[in-house]
DRENGU-624656 format. One record per atom (N, C-alpha, C, O): x, y, z. Coordinates in steps of 0.1 Angstrom, whole numbers, plus 5000, padded with zeros to 4 digits. Atoms other than C-alpha are relative to their C-alpha. Example, Ala and Ser with C-alpha at 12.3 -4.5 7.8 and 13.67 -1.06 7.14 Angstrom:
<lumlos>
500949885000 512349555078 500950125000 501950125007 499149895000 513749895071 499250115008 499750225009 
</lumlos>
This chain:
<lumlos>
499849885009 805684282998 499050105004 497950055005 500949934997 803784563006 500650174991 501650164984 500249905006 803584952992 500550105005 501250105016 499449864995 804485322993 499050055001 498049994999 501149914999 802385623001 499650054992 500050014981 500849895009 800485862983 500249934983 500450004972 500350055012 800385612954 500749924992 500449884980 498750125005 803485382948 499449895013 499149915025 499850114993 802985062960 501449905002 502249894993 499050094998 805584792976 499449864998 498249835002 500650135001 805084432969 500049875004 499149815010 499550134989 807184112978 499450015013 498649935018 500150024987 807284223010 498950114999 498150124990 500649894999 805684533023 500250094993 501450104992 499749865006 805584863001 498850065006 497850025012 500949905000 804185203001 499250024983 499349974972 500649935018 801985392975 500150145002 500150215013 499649825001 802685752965 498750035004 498150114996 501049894996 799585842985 498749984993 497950064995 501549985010 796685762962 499249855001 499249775011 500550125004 794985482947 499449994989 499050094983 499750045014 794385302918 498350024995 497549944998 501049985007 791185452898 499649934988 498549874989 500050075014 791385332863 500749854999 501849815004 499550175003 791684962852 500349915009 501049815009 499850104986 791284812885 498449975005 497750065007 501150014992 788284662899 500150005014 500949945022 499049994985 788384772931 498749925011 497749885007 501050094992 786484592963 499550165008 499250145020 500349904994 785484942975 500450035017 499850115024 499849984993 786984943003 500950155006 500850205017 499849855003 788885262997 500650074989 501750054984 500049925013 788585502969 500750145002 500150225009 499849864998 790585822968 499450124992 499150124980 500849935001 788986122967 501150144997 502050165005 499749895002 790186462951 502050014995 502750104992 498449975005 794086372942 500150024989 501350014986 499650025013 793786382908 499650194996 499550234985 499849855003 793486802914 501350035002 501950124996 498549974995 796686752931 501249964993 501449854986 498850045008 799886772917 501549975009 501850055017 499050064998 803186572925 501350074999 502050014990 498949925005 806186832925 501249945002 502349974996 498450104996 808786562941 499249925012 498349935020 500050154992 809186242957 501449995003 502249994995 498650074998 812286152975 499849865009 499349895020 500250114996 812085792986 501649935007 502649975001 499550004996 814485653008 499649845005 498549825009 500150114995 814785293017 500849915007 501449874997 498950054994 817185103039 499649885003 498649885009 500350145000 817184713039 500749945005 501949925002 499950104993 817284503065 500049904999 499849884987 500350135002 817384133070 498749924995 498449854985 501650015000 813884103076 498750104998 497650094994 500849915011 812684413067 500750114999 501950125001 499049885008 813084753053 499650165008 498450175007 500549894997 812585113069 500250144991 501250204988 500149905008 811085393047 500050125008 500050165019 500149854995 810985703047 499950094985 500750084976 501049905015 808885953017 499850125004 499150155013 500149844999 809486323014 499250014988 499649964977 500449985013 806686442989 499750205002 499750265013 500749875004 805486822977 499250014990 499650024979 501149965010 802386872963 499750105005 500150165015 500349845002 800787162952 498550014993 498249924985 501649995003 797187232944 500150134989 500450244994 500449955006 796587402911 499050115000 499050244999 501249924999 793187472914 499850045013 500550065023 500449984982 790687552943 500149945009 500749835008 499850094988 790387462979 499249874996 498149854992 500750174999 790287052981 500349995010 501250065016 499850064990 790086863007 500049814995 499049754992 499750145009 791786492994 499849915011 499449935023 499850084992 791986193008 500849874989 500549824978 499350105003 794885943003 500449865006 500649875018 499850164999 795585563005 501549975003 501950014992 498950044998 799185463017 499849795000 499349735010 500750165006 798485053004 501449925007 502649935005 499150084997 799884803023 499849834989 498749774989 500350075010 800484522996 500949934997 502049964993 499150145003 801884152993 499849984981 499050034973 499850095020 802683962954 500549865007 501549825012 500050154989 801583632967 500549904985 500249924974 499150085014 803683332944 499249835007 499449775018 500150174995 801982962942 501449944998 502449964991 498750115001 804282692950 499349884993 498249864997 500650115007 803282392928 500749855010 501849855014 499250115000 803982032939 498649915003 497649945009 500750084996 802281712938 500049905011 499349805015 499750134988 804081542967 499050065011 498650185013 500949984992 801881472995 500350075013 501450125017 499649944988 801181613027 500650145005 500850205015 498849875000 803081913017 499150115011 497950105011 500049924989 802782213047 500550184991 501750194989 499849915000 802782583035 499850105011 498850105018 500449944991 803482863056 500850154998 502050174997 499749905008 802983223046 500050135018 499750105029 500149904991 803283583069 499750134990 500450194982 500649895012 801183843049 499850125010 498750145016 500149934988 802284123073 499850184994 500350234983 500349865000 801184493074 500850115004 501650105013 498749914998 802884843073 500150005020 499149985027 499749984985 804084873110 501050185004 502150225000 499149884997 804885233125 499450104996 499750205002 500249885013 803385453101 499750115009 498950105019 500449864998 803285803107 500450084987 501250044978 500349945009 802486083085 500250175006 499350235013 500949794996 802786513092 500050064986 500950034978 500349925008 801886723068 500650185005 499950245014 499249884998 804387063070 500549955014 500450055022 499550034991 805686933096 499249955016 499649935027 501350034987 802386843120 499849874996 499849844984 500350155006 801386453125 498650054999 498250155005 501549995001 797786443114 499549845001 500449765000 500550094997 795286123120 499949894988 499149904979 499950135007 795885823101 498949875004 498849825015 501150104995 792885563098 500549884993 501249914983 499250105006 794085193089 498949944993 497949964999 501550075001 791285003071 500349884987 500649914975 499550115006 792084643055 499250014986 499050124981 500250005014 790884563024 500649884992 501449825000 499750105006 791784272996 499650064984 498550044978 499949915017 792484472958 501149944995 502349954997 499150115004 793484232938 500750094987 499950114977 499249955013 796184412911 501149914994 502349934995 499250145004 797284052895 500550074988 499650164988 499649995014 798884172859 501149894994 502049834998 499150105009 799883992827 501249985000 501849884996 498150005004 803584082828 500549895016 501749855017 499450044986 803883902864 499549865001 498649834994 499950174998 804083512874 498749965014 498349855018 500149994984 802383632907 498650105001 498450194993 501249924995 799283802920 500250125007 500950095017 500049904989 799384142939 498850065006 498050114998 500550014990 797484182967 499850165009 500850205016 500649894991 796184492985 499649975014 498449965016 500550044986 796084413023 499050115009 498150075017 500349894997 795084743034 500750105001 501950094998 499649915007 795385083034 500250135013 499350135021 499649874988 796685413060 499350114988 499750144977 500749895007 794085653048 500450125008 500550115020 500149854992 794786043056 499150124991 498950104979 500849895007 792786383049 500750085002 501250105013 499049874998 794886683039 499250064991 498750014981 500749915010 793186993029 500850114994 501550175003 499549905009 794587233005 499350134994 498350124986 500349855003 793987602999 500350014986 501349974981 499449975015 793887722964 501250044997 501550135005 498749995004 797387752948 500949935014 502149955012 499150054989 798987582982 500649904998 500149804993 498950095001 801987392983 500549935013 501349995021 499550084988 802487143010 501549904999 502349914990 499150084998 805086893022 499449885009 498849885020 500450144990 804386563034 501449865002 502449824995 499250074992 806286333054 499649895002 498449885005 500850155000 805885933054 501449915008 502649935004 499050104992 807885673079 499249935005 498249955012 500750174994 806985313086 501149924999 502249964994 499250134998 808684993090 499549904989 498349924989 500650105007 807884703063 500349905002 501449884996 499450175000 808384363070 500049964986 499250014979 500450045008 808784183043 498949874997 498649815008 500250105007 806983913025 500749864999 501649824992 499650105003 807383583033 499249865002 498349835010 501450135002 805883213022 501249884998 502249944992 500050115000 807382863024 499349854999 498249845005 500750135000 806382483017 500949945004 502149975004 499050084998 807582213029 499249875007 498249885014 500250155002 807381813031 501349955007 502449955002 499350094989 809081623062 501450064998 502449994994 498649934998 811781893064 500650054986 501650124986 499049985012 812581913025 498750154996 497650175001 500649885004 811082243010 500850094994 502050084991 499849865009 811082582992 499650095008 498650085016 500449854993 811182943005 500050084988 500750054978 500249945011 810283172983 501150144996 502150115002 499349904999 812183532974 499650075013 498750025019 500649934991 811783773001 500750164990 501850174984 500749915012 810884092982 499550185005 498550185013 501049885003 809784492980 499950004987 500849974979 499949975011 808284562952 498850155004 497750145009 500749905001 807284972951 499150044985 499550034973 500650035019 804685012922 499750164997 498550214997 499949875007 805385352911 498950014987 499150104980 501049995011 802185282884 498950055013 497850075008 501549964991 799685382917 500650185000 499750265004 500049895001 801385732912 498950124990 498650244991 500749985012 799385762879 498250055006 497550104997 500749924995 796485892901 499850115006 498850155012 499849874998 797786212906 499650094991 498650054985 500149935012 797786472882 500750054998 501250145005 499049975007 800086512859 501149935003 500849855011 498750124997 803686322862 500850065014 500850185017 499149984989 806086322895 500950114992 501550084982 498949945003 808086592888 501550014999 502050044988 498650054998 811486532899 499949885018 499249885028 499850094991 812486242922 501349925002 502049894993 498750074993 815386062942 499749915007 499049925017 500150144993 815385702948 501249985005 502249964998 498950114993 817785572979 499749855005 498849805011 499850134993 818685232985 501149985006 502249995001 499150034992 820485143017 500249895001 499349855008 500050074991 821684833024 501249995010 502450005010 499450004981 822284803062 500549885003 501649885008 499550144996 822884453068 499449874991 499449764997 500350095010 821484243035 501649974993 502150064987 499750025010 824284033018 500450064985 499550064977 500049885010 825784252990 499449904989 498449954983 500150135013 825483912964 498750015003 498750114996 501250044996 821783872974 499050114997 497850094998 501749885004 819884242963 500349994987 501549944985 500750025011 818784242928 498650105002 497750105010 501249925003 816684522910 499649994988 500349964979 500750045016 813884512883 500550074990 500450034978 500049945011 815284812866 501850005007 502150105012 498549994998 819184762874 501050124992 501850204998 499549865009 820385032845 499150155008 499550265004 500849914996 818085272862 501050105011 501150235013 499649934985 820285292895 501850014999 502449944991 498850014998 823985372901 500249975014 499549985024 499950064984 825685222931 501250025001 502150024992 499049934997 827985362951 500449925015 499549905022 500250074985 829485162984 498949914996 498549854986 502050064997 825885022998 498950074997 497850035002 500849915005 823985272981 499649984984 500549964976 500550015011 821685252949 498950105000 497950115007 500949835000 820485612937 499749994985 500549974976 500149975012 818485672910 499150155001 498250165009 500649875000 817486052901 498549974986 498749894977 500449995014 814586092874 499150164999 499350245008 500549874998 812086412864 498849974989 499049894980 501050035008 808486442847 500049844999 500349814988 500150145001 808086042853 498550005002 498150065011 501150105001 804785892847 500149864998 500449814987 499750145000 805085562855 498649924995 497449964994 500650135006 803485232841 500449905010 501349905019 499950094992 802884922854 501349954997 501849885006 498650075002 806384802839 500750105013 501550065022 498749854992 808085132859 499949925016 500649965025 500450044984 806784892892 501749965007 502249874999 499250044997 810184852913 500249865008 499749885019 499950104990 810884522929 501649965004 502549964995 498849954990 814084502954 499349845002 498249815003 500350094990 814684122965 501549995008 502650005003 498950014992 816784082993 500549885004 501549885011 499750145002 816883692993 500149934991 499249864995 500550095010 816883472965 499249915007 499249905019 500950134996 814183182967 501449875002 502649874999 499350155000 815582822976 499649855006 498849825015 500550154989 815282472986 500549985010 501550045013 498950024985 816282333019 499649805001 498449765002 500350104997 816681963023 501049985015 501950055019 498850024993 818281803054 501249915002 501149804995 498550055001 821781663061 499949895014 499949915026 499550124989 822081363080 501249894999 501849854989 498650114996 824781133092 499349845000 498649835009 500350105000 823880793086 501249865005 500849745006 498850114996 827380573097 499949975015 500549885020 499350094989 826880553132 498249915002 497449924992 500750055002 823880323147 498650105000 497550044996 501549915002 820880623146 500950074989 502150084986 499849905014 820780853117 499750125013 499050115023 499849894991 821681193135 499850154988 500450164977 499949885008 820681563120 501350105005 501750145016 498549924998 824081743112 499850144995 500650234995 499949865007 822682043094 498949994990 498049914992 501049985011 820782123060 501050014988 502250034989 499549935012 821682173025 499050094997 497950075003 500049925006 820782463007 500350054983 501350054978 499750005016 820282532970 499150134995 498050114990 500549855006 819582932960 499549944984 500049864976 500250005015 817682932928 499749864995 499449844983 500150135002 817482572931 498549954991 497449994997 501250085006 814582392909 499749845006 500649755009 500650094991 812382122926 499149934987 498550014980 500650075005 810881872905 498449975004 498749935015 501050014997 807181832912 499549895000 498649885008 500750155001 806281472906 501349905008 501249805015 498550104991 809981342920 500550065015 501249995023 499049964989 810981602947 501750034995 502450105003 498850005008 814381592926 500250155001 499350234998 499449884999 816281902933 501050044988 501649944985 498849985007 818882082904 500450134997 499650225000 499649855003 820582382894 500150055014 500149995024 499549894986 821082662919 501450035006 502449994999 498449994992 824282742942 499449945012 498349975018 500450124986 823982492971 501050045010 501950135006 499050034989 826082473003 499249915011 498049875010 500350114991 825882263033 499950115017 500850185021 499949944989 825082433065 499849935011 498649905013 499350094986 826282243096 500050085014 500450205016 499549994984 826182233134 500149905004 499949885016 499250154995 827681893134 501450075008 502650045005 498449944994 830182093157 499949965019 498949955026 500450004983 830882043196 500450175001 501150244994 499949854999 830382393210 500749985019 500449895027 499249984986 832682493245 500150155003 499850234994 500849874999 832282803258 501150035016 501449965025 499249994988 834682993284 498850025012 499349995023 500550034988 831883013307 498850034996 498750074984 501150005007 827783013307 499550035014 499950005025 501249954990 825083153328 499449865010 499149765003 500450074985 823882933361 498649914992 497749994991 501150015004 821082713343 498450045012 498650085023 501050004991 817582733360 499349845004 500049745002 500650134996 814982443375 499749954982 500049844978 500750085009 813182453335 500950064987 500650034976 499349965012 816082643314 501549985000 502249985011 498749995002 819282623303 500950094988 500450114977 499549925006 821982833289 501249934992 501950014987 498750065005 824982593274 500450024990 499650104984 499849955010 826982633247 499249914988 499049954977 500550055011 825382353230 498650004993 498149924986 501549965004 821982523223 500150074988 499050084981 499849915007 823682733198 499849934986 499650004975 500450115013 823382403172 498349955002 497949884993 501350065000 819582333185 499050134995 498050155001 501049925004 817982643166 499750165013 500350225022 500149834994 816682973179 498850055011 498450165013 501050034990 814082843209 500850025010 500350065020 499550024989 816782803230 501750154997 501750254990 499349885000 820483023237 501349965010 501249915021 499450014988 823783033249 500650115009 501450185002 499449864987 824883313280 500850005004 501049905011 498750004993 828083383289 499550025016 498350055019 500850024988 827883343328 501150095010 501250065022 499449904993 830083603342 499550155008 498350165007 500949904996 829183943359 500650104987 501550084979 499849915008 828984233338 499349984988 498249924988 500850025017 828084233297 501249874994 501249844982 499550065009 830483983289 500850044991 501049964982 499150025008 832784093271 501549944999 501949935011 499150125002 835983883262 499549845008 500349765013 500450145001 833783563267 499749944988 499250004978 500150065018 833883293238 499449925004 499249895016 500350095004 832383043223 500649924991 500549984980 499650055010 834082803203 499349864993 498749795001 500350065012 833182583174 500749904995 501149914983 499150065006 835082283170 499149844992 498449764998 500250075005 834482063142 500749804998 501849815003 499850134996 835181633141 501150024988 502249964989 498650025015 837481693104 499950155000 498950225003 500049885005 838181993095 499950034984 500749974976 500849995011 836382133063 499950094998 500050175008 499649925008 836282383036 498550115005 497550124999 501049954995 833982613057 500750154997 501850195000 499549895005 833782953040 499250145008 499550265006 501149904992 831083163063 499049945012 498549835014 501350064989 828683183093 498850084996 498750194991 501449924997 825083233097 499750005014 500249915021 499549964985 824483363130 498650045007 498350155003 501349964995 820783403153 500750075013 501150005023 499349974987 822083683177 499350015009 498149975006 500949984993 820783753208 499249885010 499649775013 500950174995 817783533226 498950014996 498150085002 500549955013 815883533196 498449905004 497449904998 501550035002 813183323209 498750065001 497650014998 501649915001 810683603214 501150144994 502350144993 499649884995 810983973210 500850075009 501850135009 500049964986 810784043245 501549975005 502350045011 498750064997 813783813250 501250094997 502050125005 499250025008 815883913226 500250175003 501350204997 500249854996 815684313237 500550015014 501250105018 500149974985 815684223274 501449965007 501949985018 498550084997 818984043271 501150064994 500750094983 499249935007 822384213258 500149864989 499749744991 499650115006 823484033228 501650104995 502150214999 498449945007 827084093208 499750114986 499150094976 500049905009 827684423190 500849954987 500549954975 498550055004 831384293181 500249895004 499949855015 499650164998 832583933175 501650054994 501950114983 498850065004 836383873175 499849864997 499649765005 499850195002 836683543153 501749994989 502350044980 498650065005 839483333151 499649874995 498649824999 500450085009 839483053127 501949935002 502949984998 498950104996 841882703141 501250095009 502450065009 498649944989 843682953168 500650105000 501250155010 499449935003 844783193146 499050175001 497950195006 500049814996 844683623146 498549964997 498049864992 501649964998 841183713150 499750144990 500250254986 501049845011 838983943129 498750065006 497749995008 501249954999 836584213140 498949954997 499349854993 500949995008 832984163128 499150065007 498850045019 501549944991 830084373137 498849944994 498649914982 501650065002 826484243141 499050084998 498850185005 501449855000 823484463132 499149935014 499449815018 500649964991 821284473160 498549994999 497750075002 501649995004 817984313147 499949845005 500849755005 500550134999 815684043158 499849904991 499249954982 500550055012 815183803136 499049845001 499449755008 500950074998 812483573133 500349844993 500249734999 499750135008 813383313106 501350034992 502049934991 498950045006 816283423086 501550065010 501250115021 499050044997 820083443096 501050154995 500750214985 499149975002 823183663098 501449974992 502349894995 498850105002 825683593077 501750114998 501750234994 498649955009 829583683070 500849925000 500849815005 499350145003 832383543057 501449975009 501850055018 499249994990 835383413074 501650024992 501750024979 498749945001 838983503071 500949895002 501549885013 499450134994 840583143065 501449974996 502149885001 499049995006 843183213046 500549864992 501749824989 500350125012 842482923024 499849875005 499449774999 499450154992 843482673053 498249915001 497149965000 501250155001 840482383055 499750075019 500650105026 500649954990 838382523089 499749915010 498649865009 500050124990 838882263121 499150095011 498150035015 500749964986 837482523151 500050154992 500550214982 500549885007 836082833147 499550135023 498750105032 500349944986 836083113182 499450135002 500050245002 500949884996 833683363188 500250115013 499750065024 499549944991 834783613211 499150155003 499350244996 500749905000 832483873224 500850155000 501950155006 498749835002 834384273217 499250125008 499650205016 500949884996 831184503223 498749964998 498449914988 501550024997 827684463232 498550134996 498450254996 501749944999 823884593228 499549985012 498949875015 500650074982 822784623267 498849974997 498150014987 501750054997 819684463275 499650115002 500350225004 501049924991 816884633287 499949955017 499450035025 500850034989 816384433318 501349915008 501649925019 499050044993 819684183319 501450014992 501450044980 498749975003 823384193315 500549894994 501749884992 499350185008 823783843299 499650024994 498550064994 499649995014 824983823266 499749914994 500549824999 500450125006 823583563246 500349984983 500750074975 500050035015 823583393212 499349884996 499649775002 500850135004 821083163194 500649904989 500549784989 499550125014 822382983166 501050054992 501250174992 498250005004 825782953149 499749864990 499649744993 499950125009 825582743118 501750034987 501750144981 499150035007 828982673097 499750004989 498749934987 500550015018 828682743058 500749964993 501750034990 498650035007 830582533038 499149964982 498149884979 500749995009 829782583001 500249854988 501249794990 499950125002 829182262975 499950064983 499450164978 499549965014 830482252937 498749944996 498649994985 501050015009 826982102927 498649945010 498849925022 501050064993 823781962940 500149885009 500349775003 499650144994 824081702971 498749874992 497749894984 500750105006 822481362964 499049975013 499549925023 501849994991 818981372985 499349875003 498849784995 501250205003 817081042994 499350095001 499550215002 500949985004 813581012991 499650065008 500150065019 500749884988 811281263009 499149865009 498449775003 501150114989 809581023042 498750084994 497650044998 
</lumlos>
């Protein structure tokens, strides 16, 4: 969670702060205090947010205006997590958190960039109303000076990863939400209230079912868009926005136990799910079963090497490995198909595009723009892929089954993302989603 600039903070994941920082009712670790904004006044904010898988890209139009005489301010842009314990007494348990910082940031003032200093910090703004701690990681300080009566424009763009923490015990575990939360109460360091302001929310490629906001009556939604106008706002710590783009969940895994080894066929999955602490007992939530108990075939695959390989059947072993169509060109009209041992009430895919085991990879390689999928043979459906790396979570959409029970499933490349460096088209993981009317039955955690 992290923050906005000039004095709103983000939380879950990354946010900004509207520019400032928090003076009153905060013990602060001194590591940065702002200086002289509370001459300056807030004439508008337009905030702008577009949500990604894995994170979100801002963008903050502000105009202040200097009342009095020449200041020369200095403001805080707070990069800022809302860190969530996980409770459990089962042993051994493994958490693993990513408490990541704004990335990108630039700043101009009237339209010039000016020097941005980054400088960490740990400002703890825990409050009663919250389950969860918020956290101050550090902070994009800038100096803008103002002439008496002068009216500026400032300009704010960064990238925010979000916020993300997991536990987990011999494969069975909890992920937590993944989260902004902007804290429109760090504006309260300005002087006098935001004047007028326009909140956008885009979502680009989040799950429509899956965003959730704190103040939901606040916003109208239009398409993928959630706009809220307001005017003279002085916010409070309640006014703080939090945006989650995941629900929390459990994850246990799915094994096959009939033939002579027990074989991993996939995971279950339980949104919202509750975890028992003394049993490991899982209940409630929306569960599904997510499978790569599939054989994968592939009209053709890249030449392996002496220490790599490209097959189709990498596409069930996670997101280290990848499979390449092996033809010249980008690939397009090469498939991959998905055939299952029964065919089963499989309602969506999740999808690791690309060759997602690094960055580097996954840029250097084309991956698929456009998937034609056909589901048991029949007409094929468009789908376009957004065009992001993704580290830990998943693509998803749904499939077009026409009610029929899901035996094979064909992935068909339509249009690509060129590499930077090669012309093979790749794809990391391909898991089948087939959804479950109530909680599976779990053995014991090893």
């Amino acid at each position: 969670m992290m923050k906005t600039v000039l004095c709103l903070l983000f939380l879950p994941s990354l946010a900004l702060a509207n520019g400032g920082g928090y003076i009153t009712g905060v013990s602060h670790t001194g590591a940065f205090q702002p200086i002289g904004i509370d001459q300056v006044e807030m004439l508008s904010e337009r905030l702008e947010i577009d949500l990604h898988i894995e994170y979100a890209d801002i963008r903050i139009d502000y105009v202040l205006h200097n009342p009095g005489k020449k200041v020369k301010i200095e403001a805080g842009f707070p990069s800022a997590i809302a860190t969530t314990t996980i409770t459990s007494s089962l042993p051994s348990g493994e958490t693993t958190a990513k408490q990541p910082k704004l990335e990108n940031f630039s700043l101009t003032v009237d339209g010039k960039a000016i020097k941005v200093v980054q400088t960490d910090d740990k400002l703890d703004l825990s409050r009663r109303s919250m389950t969860h701690g918020v956290i101050v990681n550090s902070w994009h300080r800038v100096k803008i000076e103002f002439a008496e009566g002068q009216t500026r424009q400032i300009s704010v763009k960064y990238r925010n990863p979000y916020y993300y923490s997991d536990f987990s015990i011999s494969d069975n575990g909890d992920a937590e939400p993944l989260s902004l939360t902007y804290l429109f109460s760090a504006a309260g360091a300005w002087h006098g209230p935001i004047g007028q302001g326009i909140v956008k929310i885009r979502n680009v490629s989040v799950p429509a079912g899956q965003i959730s906001l704190s103040h939901p009556k606040r916003f109208t939604l239009e398409g993928s868009t959630y706009t809220w106008s307001f005017t003279d706002f002085e916010p409070t710590l309640e006014d703080d926005l939090v945006i989650i783009t995941r629900p929390g969940y459990s994850f246990s895994p799915a094994v096959d136990t009939t033939g002579e080894e027990t074989q991993w066929i996939g995971q279950y999955v339980g949104f919202n799910a509750k975890r028992n602490p003394k049993t490991g007992e899982k209940s409630g939530g929306k569960w599904e079963f997510q499978r790569d108990d599939y054989v994968a075939t592939a009209s053709s695959s890249l030449v392996d090497t002496e220490t790599l390989n490209y097959q189709p059947p990498n596409v069930s072993q996670g997101r280290e490995t990848a499979w390449a169509e092996g033809v010249s060109g980008d690939g397009v009209g090469e498939s991959i198909t998905l055939t299952l041992k029964k065919a089963s009430p499989v309602k969506k895919i999740g999808i690791v595009n690309g060759y997602a085991k690094s960055a580097e990879l996954y840029y250097a390689n084309s991956r698929p723009a456009e998937l034609d999928v056909s589901v048991n043979g029949g007409k094929a459906n468009r789908v376009k892929i957004p065009d992001e790396y993704l580290q830990r979570e998943m693509f998803f959409f749904d499939l077009s089954t026409g009610g029929e029970l899901v035996k094979s499933v064909k992935l068909t490349i339509a249009k690509v993302y060129p590499g930077l460096q090669f012309s093979d088209t790749s794809i990391s993981q391909v898991m089948l989603i087939q959804p479950l009317s109530k909680a599976p039955v779990i053995g014991p955690i090893r």
